[in-house]
Backbone as numpy.savetxt, mean C-alpha at the origin, in Angstrom:
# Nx Ny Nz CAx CAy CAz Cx Cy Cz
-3.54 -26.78 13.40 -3.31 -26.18 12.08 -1.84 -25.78 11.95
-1.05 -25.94 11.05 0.48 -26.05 10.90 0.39 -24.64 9.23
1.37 -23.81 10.02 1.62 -22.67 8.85 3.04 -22.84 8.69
3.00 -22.61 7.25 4.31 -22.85 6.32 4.47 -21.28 5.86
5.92 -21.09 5.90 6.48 -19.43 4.72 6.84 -20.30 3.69
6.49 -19.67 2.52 6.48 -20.02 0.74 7.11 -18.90 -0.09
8.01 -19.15 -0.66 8.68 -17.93 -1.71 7.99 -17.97 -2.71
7.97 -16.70 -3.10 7.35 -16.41 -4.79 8.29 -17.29 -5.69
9.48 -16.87 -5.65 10.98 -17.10 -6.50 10.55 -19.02 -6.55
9.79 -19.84 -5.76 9.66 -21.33 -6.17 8.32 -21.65 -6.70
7.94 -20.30 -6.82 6.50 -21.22 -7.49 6.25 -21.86 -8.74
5.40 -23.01 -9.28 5.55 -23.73 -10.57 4.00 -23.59 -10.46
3.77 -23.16 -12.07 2.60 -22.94 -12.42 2.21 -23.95 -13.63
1.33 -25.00 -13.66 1.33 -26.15 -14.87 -0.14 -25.44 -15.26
-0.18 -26.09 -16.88 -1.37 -26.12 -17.27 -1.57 -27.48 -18.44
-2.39 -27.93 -17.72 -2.72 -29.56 -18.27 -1.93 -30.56 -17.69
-0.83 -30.16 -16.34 -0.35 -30.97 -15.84 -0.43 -30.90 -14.72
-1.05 -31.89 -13.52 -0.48 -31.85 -12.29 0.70 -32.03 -11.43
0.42 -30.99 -10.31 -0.75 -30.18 -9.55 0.01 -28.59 -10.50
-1.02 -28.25 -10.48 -1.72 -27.03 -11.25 -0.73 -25.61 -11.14
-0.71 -25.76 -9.63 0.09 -24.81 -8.67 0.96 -25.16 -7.92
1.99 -25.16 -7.57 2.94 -25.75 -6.22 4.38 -24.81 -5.73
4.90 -25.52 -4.90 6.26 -24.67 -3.93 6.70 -25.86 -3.00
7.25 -27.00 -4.21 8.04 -27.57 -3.44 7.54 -28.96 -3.03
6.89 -29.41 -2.00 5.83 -30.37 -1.97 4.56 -29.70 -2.01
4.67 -28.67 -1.76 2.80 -28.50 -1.66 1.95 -28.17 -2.72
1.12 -28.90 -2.66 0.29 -28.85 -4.59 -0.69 -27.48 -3.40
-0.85 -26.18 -4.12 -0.98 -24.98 -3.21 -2.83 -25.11 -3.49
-3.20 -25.25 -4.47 -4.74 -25.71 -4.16 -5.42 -26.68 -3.27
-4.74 -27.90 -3.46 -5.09 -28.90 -2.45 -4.82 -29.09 -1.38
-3.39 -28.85 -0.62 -3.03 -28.77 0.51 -3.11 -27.94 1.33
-3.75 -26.21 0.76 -3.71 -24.95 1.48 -4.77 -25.15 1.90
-5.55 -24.28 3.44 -6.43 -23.81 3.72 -6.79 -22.44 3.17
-5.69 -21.60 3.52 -5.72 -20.59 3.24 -4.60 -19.52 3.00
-3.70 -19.01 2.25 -2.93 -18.17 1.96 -3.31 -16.60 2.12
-1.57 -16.27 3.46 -1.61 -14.75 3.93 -0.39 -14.21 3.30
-0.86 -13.13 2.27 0.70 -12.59 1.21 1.16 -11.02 1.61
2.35 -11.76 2.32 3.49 -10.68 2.96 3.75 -10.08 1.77
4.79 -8.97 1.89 5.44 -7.97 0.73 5.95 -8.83 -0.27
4.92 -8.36 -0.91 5.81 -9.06 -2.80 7.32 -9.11 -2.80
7.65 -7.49 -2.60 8.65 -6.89 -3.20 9.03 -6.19 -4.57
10.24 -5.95 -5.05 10.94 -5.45 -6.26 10.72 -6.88 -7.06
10.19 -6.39 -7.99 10.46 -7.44 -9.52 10.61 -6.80 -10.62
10.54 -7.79 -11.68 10.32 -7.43 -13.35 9.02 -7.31 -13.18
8.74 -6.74 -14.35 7.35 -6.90 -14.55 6.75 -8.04 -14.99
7.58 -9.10 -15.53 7.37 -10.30 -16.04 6.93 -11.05 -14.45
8.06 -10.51 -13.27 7.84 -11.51 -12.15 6.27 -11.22 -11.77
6.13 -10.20 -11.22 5.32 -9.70 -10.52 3.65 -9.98 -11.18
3.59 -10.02 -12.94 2.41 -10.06 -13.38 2.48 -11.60 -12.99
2.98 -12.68 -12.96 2.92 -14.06 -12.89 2.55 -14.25 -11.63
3.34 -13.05 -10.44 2.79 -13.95 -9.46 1.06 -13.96 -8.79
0.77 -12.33 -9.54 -0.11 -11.82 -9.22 -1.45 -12.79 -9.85
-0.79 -13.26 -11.25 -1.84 -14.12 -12.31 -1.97 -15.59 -11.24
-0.66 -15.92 -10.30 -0.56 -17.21 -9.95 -1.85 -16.52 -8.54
-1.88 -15.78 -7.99 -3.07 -15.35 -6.87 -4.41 -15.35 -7.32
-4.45 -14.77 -8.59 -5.84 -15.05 -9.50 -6.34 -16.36 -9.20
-5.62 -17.35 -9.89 -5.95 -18.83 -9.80 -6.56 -19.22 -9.07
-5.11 -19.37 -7.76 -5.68 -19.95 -6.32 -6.77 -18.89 -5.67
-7.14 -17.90 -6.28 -8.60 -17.14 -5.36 -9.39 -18.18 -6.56
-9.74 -18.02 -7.73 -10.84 -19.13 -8.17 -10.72 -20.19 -8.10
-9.85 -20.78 -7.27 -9.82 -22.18 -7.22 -10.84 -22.71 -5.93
-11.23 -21.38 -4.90 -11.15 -21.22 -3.84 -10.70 -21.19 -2.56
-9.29 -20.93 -2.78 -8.34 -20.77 -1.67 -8.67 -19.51 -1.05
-8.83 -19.12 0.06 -8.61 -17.91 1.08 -7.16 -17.16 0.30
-7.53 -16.18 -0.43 -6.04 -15.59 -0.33 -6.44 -14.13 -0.01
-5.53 -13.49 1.45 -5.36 -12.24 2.25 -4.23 -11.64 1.94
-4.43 -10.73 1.66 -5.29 -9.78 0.79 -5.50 -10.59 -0.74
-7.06 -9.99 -0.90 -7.28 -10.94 -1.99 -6.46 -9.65 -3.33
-6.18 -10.79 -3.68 -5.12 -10.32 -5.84 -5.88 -8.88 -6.49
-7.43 -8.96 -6.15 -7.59 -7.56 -6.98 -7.55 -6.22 -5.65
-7.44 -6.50 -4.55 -7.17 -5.86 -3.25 -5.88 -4.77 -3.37
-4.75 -6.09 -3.84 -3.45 -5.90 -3.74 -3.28 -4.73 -4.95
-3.85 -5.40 -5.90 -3.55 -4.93 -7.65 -3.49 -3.35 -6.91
-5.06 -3.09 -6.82 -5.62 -1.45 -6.41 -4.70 -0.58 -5.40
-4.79 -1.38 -4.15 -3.98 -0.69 -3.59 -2.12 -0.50 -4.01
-1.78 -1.41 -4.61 -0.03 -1.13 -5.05 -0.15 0.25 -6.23
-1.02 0.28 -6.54 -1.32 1.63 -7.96 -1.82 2.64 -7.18
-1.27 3.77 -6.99 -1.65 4.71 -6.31 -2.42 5.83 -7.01
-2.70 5.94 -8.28 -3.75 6.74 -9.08 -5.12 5.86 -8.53
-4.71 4.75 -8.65 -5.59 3.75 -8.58 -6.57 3.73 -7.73
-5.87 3.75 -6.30 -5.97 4.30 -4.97 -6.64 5.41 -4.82
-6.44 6.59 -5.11 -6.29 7.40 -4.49 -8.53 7.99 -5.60
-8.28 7.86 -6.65 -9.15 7.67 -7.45 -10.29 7.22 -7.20
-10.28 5.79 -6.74 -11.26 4.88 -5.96 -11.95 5.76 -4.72
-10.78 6.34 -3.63 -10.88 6.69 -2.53 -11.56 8.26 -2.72
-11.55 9.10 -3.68 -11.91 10.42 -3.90 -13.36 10.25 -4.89
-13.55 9.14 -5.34 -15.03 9.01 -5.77 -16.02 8.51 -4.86
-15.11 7.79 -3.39 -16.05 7.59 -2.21 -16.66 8.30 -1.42
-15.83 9.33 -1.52 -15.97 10.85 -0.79 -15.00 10.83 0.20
-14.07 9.81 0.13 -13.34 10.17 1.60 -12.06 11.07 0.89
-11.64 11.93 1.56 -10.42 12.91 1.24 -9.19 12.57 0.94
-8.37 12.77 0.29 -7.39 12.62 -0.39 -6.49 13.79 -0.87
-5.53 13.85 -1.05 -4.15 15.16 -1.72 -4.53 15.29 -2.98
-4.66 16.96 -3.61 -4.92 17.27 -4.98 -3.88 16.32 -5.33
-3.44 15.84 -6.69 -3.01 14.97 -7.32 -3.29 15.21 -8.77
-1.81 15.11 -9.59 -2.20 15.08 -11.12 -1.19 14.41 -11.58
-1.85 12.82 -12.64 -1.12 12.53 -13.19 -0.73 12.45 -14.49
0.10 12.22 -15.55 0.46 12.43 -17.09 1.63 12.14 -17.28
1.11 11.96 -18.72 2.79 11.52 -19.11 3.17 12.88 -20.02
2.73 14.16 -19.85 3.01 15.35 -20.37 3.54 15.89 -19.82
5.22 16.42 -19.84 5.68 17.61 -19.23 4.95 18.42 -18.68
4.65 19.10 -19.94 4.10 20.74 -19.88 3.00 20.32 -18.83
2.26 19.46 -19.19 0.93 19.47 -18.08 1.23 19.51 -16.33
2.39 18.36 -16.61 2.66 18.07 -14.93 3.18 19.61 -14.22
3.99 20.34 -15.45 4.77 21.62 -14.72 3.91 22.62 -14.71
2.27 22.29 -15.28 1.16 23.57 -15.20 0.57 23.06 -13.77
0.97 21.67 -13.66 0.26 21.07 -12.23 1.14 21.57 -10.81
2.21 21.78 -11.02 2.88 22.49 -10.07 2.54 24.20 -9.72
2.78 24.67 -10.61 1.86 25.57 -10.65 0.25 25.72 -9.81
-0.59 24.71 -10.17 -1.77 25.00 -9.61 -2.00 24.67 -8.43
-0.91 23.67 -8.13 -0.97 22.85 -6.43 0.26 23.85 -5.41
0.13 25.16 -5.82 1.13 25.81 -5.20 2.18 26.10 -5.14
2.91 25.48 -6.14 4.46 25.57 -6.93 5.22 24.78 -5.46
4.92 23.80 -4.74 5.63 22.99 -3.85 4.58 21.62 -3.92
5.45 20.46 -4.28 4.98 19.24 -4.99 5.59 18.34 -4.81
4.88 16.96 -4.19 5.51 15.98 -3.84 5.47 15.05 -5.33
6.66 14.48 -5.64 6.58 13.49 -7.07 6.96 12.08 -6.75
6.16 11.09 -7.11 6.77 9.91 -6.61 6.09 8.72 -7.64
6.55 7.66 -7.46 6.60 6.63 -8.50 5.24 6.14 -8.68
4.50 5.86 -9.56 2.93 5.27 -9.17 3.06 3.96 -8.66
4.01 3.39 -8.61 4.00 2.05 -8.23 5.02 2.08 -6.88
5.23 2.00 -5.60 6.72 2.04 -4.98 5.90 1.90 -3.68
6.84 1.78 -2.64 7.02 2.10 -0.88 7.76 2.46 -0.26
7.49 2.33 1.03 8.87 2.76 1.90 9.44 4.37 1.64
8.66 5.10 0.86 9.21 6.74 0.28 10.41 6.53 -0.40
10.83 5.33 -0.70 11.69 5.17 -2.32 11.60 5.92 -3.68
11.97 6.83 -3.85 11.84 7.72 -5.07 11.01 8.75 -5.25
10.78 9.06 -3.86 9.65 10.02 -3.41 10.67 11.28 -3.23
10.22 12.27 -4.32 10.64 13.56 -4.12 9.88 14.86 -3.32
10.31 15.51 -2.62 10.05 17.08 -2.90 10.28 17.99 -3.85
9.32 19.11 -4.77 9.97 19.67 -5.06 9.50 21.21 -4.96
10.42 22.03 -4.92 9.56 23.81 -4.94 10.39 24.72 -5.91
11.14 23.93 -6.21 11.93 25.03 -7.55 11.14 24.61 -8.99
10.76 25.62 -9.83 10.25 25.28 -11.08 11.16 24.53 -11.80
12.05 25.26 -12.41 13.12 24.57 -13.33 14.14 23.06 -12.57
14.18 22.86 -11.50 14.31 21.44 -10.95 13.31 20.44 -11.12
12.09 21.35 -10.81 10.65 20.33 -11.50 10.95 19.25 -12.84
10.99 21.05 -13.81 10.93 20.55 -15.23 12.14 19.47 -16.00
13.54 19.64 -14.67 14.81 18.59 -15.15 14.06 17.71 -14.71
13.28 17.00 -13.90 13.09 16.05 -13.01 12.30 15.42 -13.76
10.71 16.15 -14.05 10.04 15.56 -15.42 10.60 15.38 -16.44
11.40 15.84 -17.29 11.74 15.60 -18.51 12.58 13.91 -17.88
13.39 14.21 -17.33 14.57 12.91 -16.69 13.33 11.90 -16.61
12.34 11.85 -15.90 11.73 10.90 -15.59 10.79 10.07 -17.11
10.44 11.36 -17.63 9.62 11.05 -19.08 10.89 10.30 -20.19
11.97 10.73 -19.85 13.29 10.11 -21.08 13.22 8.55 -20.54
12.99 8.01 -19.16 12.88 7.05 -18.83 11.81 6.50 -18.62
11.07 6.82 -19.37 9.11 6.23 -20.01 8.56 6.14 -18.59
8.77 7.05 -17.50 8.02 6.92 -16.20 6.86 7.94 -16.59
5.80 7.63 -15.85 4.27 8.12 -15.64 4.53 9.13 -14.52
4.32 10.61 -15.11 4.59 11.74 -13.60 3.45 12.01 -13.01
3.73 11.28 -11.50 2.79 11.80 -10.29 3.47 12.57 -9.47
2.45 14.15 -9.58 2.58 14.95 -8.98 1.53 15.27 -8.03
1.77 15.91 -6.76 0.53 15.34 -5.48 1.22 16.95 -4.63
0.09 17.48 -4.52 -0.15 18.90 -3.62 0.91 18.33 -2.31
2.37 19.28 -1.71 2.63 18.93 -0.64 1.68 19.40 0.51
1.31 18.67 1.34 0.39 19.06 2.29 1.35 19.22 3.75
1.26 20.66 4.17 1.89 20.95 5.44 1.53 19.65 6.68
2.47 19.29 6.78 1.85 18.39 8.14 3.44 18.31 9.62
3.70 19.02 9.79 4.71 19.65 10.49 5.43 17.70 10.65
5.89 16.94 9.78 6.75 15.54 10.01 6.19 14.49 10.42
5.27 14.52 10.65 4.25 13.54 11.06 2.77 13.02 10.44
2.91 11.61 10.47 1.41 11.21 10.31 0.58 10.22 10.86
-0.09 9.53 10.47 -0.95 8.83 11.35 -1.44 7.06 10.66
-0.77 6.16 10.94 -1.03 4.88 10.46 -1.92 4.46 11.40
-2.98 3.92 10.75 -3.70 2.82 10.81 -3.99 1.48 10.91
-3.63 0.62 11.70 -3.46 -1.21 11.18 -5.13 -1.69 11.48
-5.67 -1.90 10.18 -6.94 -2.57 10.24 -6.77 -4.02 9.78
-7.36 -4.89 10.65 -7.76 -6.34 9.85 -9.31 -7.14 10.39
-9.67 -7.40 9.02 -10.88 -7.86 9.42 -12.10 -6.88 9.59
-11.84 -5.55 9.07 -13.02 -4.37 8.98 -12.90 -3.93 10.80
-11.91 -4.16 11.68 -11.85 -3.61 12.63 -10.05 -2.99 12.74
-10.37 -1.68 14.09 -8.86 -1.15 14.15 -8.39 -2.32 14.96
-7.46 -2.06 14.88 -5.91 -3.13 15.87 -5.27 -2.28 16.62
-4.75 -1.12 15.72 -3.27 -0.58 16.37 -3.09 0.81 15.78
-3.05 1.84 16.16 -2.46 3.19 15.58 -1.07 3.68 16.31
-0.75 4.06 15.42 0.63 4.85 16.21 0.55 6.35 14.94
1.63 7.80 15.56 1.83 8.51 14.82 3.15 8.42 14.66
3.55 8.27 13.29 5.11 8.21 12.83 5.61 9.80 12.82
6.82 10.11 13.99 7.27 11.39 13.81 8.33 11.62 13.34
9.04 12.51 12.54 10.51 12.11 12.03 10.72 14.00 11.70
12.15 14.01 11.70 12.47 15.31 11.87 12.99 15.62 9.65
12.24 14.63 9.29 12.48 15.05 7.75 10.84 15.18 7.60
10.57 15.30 6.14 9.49 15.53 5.76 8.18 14.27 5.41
9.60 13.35 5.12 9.22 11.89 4.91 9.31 10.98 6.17
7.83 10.28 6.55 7.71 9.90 7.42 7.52 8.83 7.43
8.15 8.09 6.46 8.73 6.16 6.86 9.36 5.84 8.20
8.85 4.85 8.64 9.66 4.31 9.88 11.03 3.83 9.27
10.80 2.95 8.30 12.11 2.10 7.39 13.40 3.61 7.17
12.93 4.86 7.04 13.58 5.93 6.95 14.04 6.73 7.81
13.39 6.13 9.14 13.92 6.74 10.67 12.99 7.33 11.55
11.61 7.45 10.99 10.58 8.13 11.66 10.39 7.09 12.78
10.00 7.99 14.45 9.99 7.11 15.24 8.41 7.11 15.49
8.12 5.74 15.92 6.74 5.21 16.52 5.92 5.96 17.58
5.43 6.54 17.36 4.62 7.30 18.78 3.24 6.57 18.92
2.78 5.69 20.00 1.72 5.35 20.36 0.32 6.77 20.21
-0.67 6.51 19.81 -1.84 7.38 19.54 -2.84 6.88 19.44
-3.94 7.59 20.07 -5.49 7.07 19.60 -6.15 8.08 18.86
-6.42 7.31 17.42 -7.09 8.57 16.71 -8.29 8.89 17.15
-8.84 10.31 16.71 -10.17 10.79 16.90 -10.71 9.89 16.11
-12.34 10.20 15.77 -13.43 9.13 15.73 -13.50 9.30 14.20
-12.93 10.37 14.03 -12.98 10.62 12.19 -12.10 9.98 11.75
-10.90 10.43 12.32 -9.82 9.04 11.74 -9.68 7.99 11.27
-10.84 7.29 12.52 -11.17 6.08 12.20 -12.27 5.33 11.47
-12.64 6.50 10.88 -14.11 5.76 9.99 -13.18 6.27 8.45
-12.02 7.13 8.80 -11.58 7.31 7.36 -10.98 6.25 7.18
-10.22 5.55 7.75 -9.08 4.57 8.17 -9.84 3.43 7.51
-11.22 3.45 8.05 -11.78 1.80 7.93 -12.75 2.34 6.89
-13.12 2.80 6.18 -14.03 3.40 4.68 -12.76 3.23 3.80
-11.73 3.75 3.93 -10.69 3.72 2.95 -10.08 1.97 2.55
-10.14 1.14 3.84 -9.54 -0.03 3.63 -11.04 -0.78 3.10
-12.06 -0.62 3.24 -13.07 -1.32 2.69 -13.15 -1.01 0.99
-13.07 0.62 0.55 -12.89 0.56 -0.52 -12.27 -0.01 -1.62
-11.26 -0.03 -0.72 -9.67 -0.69 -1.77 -10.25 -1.99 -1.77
-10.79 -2.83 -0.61 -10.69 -4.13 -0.43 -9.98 -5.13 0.55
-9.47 -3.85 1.33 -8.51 -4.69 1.98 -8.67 -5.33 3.15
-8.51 -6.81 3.70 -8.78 -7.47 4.67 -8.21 -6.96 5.89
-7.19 -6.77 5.67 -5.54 -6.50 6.43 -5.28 -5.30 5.56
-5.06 -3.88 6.28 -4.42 -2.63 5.58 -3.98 -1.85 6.61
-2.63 -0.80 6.31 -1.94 -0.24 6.87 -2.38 1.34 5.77
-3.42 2.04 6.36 -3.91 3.13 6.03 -3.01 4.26 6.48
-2.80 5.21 5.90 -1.58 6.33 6.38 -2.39 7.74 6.03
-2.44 8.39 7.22 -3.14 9.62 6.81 -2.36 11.08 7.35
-2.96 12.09 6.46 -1.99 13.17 6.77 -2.99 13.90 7.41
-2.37 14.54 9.08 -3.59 15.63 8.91 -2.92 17.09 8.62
-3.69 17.81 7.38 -3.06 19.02 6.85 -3.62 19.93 7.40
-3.91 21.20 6.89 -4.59 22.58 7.50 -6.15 22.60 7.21
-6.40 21.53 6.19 -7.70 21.26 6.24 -8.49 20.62 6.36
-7.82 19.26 7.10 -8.51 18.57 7.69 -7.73 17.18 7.26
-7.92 15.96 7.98 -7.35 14.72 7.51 -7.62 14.15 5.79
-6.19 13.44 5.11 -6.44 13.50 4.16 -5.55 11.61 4.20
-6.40 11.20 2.98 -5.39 9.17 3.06 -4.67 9.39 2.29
-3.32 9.01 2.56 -2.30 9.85 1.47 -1.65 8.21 0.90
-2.09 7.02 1.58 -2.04 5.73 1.35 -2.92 4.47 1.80
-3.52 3.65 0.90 -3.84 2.47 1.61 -2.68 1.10 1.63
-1.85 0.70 1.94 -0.81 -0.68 2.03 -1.78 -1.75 2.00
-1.39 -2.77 1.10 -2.31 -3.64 1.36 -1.47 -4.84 2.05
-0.52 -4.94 2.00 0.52 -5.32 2.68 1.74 -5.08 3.70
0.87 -4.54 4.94 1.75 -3.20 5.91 2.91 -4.17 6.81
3.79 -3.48 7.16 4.45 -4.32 7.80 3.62 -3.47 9.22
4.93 -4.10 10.64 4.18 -3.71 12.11 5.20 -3.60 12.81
6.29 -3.94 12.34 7.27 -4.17 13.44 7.26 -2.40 14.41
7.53 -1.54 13.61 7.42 -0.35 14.43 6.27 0.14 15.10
4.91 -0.03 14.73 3.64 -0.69 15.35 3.61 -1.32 16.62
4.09 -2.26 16.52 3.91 -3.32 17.73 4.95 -2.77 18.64
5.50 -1.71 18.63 6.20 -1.42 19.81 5.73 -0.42 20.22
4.28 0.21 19.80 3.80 1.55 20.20 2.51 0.66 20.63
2.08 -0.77 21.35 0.85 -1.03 21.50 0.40 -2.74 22.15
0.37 -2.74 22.94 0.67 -3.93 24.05 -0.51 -4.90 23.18
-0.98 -5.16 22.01 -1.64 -6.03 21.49 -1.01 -6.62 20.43
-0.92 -7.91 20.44 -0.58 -8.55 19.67 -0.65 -8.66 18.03
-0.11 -7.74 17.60 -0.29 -7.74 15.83 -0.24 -8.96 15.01
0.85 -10.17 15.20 0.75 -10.75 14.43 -0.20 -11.88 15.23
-0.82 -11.71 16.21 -1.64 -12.91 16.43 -3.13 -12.96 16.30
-3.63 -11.77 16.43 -4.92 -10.98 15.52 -4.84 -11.44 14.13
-3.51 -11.05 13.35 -3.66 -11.68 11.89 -3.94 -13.13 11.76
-2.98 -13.86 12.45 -2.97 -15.34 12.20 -4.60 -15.87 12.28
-5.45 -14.88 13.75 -6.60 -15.40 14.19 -6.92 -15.71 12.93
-7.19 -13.86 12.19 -8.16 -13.73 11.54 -8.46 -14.54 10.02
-6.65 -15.07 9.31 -6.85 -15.93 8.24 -7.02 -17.40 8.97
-7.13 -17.88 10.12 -7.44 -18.70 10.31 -8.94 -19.48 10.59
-9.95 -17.44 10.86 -11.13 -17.60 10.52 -11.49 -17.70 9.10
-10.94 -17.32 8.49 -11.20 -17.25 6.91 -10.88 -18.56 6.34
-9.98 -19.53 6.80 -9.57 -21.09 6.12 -10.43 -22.05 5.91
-11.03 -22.46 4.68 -11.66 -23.58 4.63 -11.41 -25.29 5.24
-12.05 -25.86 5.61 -11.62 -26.94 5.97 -11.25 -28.09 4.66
C-alpha cells in the first residue's frame, strides 16, 4: 500500500465533469483507499467551507476519511464541543457565550471576576486571553464585538500550569503525557514541556467518552484537573504528537497509519 501527502491549496472540485475530485493525478474517489486529514490550518472562510464541503463528498462517495468532516466540523467549534460534551455528562469549564457585552461582563462576574476569553474557532492558545480586571474585560469585549467576533468567556480554572493530553485512536489510549509550563497557558507550540504520565482510570474513560462524543477516530483530548475534579477543556480532532512521542517509547505515527489502513477499502 503506497501513501501520498496532498495539499488542500490543489484541490479541483468538478461538477458534471470528470473526475469529480482530484490533486494533481489522482482522481481522489477512485484512486484513494482511504484519506488521513492533518491540520487544515488558517483560511478564509471561503477556503475552509470548500474544503470541508470537498470532505463531505469523498465521505459519501465512500472514501475512509479520518477524522470524518462532521467529527472535524464539531470538534474545531468549541461551544460546539464543549455543549455536546456537558449534555453527555462528562465535565467541562462554566462557559458563556454572546455576542452581548453587557451579558459577557455579567458572565465575568458570575465565573468569579477571573476569565479565560478565546476565539470559538482557533489552537495552539492563539488569541487566548486571561482576564481579572473588569474594565480590561469590558475594552476587550467591546474591541472584539467592533470586530463582529462571538465572546467566549470560560471560568479560569486553577490548575497550578499544567494539564493532561490524551492521544486516542481507534476508541483506544496510545499515549498521555502532562504538559507543564511555567505560564498559565499550556501549549507545547508555546513552550510547555512534555512530561510522560499515566492517567488515573477516570481520566481515561473521560478522555475516551469525550472523543467518542465528538466523533473522533484519532483525538488529542486535553483535560484540566481543577479543585473540583477533572474537567475537558478540549477535544482536537486533529492533534499533532511530536511533543508526545518524546514522553512515550510507542510509536504514534505507526498506530495511526495501522489504524487508517484498517479502515481502507479495497
Amino acid at each position: 500500500m503506497h501513501a501520498s501527502a496532498l495539499n488542500f491549496s490543489d484541490l479541483v472540485a468538478r461538477i458534471g465533469i470528470a473526475p469529480e475530485v482530484s490533486i494533481e493525478k489522482f482522481d481522489l474517489i477512485k484512486d484513494l483507499t482511504a484519506l488521513l486529514v492533518r491540520p487544515i490550518g488558517r483560511g478564509s472562510l471561503d477556503e475552509i467551507i470548500f474544503q470541508m464541503d470537498v470532505l463531505h463528498k469523498l465521505s459519501r462517495n465512500g472514501l475512509p476519511v479520518i477524522n470524518n468532516p462532521v467529527a472535524i466540523e464539531k470538534a474545531v467549534d468549541k461551544y460546539y464541543t464543549l455543549s455536546l460534551l456537558q449534555e453527555s455528562g462528562i465535565p467541562v469549564p462554566r462557559t458563556v457565550v454572546t455576542e452581548n457585552v453587557s451579558e459577557a461582563l455579567q458572565a465575568v462576574k458570575a465565573l468569579g471576576g477571573e476569565v479565560v476569553v478565546k476565539p470559538v474557532f482557533g489552537s495552539r492558545g492563539i488569541g487566548v486571553a486571561r482576564i481579572s480586571d473588569f474594565d480590561i474585560a469590558e475594552r476587550a469585549f467591546r474591541t472584539l464585538r467592533f470586530n463582529r467576533h462571538v465572546l467566549y468567556v470560560q471560568e479560569f480554572v486553577q490548575h497550578q500550569g499544567r494539564d493532561i493530553r490524551v492521544f486516542i485512536v481507534g476508541g483506544s489510549l496510545i499515549a498521555t503525557m502532562q504538559r507543564v509550563s511555567h505560564s498559565w497557558k499550556t501549549n507545547v507550540s508555546l513552550g510547555a514541556k512534555p512530561v510522560r504520565a499515566a492517567p488515573a482510570k477516570e481520566i481515561e474513560n473521560i478522555a475516551l467518552n469525550a472523543a467518542r462524543v465528538v466523533g473522533c477516530d484519532i483525538a488529542g483530548v486535553d483535560i484540566i484537573e481543577g479543585p473540583a475534579g477533572p474537567l475537558v477543556n478540549e477535544v482536537n480532532s486533529q492533534p499533532g504528537w511530536r511533543g508526545l512521542q518524546s514522553t512515550t517509547r510507542t510509536n504514534i505515527a505507526e498506530r495511526i497509519a495501522d489504524f487508517v489502513i484498517s479502515k481502507a477499502h479495497e
